[in-house]
N, C-alpha and C positions, 0 to 999 in steps of 0.2 A: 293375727300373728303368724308369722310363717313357719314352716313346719320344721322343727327342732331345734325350732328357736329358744326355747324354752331351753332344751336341755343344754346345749351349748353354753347361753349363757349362765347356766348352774355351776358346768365342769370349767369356766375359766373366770367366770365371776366377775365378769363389764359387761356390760352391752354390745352388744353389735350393732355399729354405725350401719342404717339405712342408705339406702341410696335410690336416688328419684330418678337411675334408670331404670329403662324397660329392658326385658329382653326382648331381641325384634328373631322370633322364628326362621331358622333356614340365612342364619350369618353369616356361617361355615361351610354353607352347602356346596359354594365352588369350590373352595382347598378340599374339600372330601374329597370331591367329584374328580376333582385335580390325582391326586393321592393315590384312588383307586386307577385310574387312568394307568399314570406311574408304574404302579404294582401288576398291574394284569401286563404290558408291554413286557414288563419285567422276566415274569413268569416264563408267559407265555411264548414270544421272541426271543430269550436270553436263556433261558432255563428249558427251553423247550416241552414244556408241559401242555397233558392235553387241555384241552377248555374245560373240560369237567373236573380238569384234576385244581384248575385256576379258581374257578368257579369259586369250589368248596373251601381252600386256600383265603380267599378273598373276604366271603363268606363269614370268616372265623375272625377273620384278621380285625374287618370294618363292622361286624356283629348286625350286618345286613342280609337278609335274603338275597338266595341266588337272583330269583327275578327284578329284585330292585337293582341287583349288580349290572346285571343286560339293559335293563330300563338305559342306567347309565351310560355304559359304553355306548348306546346305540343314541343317545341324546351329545351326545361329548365324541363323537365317532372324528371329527375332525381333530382334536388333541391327540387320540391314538395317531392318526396318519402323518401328523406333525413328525410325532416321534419317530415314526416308520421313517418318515422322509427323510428325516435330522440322521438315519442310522445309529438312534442316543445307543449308547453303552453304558456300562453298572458308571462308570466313573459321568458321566455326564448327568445319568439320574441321582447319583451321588450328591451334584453340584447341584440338582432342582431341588432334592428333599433327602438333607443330610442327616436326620434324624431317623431315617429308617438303613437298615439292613440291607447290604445291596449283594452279598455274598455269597 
């Protein structure tokens, strides 16, 4: 049984319908990837911030170590120069990923 399955269905009293999908690891991993890409341009180009100050910023944001964040960037290095290229603005990252804060 899965874990707090028990109790859930105590506090609402049915069942929880199963389901015969999987989770397949690493779904989301491009929109993250994507996301943090976004967010460091952001910062960093728009906001003018230094790398260390993105870094920790980033960090906090995606509840990722700094190293994994550079992993990223430096694996996704052509999305950042897209953006470079594109000249994006808060209103253009606005229009990629409207759910975040562009302000």
């Amino acid at each position: 049984m899965a874990l707090g399955k028990q109790l859930v269905s105590k506090i609402f009293q049915d069942d929880l319908k199963s389901s015969n999908v999987k989770h397949v690891k690493g779904i989301f991993t491009h929109q993250r990837d994507y996301a943090i890409i976004c967010r460091f341009y952001y910062h960093y180009k728009l906001c003018d911030l230094r790398y260390e100050v993105v870094m920790t910023k980033l960090s906090e944001e995606f509840y990722l170590g700094e190293t994994t964040i550079a992993q990223i960037l430096m694996r996704e290095s052509n999305m950042l120069e897209g953006l470079k290229t594109e000249n994006a603005d808060k209103k253009h990252l606005n229009t990629l990923l409207p759910h975040y804060s562009w302000d």
